[in-house]
C-alpha positions as CSV (number, residue, x, y, z in Angstrom):
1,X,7.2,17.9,-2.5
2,X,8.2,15.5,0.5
3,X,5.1,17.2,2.5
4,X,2.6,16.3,-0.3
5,X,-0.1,13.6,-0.2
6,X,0.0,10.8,-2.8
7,X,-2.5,11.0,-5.5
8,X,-5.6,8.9,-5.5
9,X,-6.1,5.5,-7.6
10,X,-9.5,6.6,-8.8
11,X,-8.1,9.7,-10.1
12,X,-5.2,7.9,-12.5
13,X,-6.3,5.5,-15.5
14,X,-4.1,3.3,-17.4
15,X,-2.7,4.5,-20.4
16,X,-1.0,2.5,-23.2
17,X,0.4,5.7,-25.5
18,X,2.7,8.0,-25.0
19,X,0.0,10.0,-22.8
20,X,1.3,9.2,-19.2
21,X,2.9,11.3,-16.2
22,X,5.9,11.8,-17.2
23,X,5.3,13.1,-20.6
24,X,2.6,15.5,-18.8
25,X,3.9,19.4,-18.8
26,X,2.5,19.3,-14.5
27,X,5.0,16.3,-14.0
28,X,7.3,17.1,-11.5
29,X,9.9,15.1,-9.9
30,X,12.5,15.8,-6.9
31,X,14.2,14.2,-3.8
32,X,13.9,13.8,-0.3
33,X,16.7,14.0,2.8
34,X,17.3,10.3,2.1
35,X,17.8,11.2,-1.6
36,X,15.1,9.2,-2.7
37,X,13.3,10.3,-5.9
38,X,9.7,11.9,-5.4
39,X,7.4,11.7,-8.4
40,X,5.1,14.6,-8.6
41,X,2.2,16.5,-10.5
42,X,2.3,20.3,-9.7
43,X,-1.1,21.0,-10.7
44,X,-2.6,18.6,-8.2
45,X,0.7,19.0,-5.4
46,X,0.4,15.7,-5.0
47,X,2.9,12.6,-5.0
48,X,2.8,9.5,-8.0
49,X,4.0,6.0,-6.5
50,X,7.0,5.1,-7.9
51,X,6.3,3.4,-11.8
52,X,3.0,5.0,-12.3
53,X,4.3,8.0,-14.2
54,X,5.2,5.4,-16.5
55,X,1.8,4.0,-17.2
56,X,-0.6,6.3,-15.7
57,X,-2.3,9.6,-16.6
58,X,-5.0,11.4,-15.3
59,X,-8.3,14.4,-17.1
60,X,-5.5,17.2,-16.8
61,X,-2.5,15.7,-19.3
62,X,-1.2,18.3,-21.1
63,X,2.0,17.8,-23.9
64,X,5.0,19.6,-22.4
65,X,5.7,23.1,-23.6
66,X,8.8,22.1,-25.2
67,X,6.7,20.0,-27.5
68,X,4.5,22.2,-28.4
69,X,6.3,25.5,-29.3
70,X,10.0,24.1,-30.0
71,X,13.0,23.7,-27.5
72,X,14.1,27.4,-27.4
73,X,11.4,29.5,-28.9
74,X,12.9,33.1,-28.2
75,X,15.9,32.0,-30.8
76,X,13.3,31.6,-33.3
């Protein structure tokens, strides 16, 4: 993730729900050598500035898997 671009402005819009980055199932997020945080989407490989994930999204949100189908859906 340290290698990837950041993500355009014009492809991000300003949410106000619960539709942002980090509730997106291609949010990704990691560290670098300095143990920073990286923010990520892994559909796009590219890098969020730090606090948009919180009020961001962009065209491709999708609700998290675990949402969807249930925590553990093997058990079921």
């Amino acid at each position: 993730m340290d290698e990837w671009e950041f993500m355009e402005a014009k492809l991000l819009r300003a949410s106000r729900s619960g539709r942002v980055c980090i509730t997106c199932q291609h949010f990704t997020y990691g560290t670098d050598a300095h143990c920073r945080t990286l923010l990520g989407c892994k559909l796009q490989s590219k890098q969020l500035d730090q606090g948009e994930h919180l009020t961001k999204k962009c065209r491709h949100w999708l609700t998290r898997r675990e949402r969807q189908v249930g925590w553990c859906p093997e058990a079921a």
